[in-house]
C-alpha positions, 0 to 999 in steps of 0.5 A: 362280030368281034375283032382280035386284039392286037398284038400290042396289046396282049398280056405277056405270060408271067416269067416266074409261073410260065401261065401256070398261077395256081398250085395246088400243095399237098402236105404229104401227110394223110388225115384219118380218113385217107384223104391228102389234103391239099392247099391252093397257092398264088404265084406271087409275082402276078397275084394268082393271074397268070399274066405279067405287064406288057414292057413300055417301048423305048422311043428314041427320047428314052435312048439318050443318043449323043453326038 
C-alpha cells in the first residue's frame, strides 16, 4: 500500500498560470468551413507543467545573524 507524500515535498502551483499550463487560443477569424481554429500554448514560467520549484528553507547559517 502506498503512502502520501509529505508535504515537504510537493510541487507549489506555478504563480503565473495558477495550475492552469495549457491554453488553448483561438485566432478569432473562421476558416471556410466554419471551424475557429485554435493553437495550444505553454505557460512559459513552468514549460506547460503547471508546477513551480519548492523554495529552499532558510537555516539559521542562511540568516547572517550578528551580534
Amino acid at each position: 500500500m502506498t503512502r502520501p507524500t509529505p508535504a515537504t515535498t510537493t510541487a507549489r502551483i506555478c504563480p503565473t498560470c495558477d495550475g492552469f499550463p495549457t491554453v488553448a487560443v483561438t485566432s478569432g477569424t473562421r476558416d471556410h468551413r466554419g471551424h475557429l481554429p485554435t493553437t495550444t500554448v505553454d505557460c512559459p514560467t513552468c514549460s506547460g507543467t503547471g508546477t513551480a520549484p519548492l523554495r529552499p528553507r532558510l537555516t539559521t547559517a542562511d540568516l547572517g545573524v550578528s551580534a
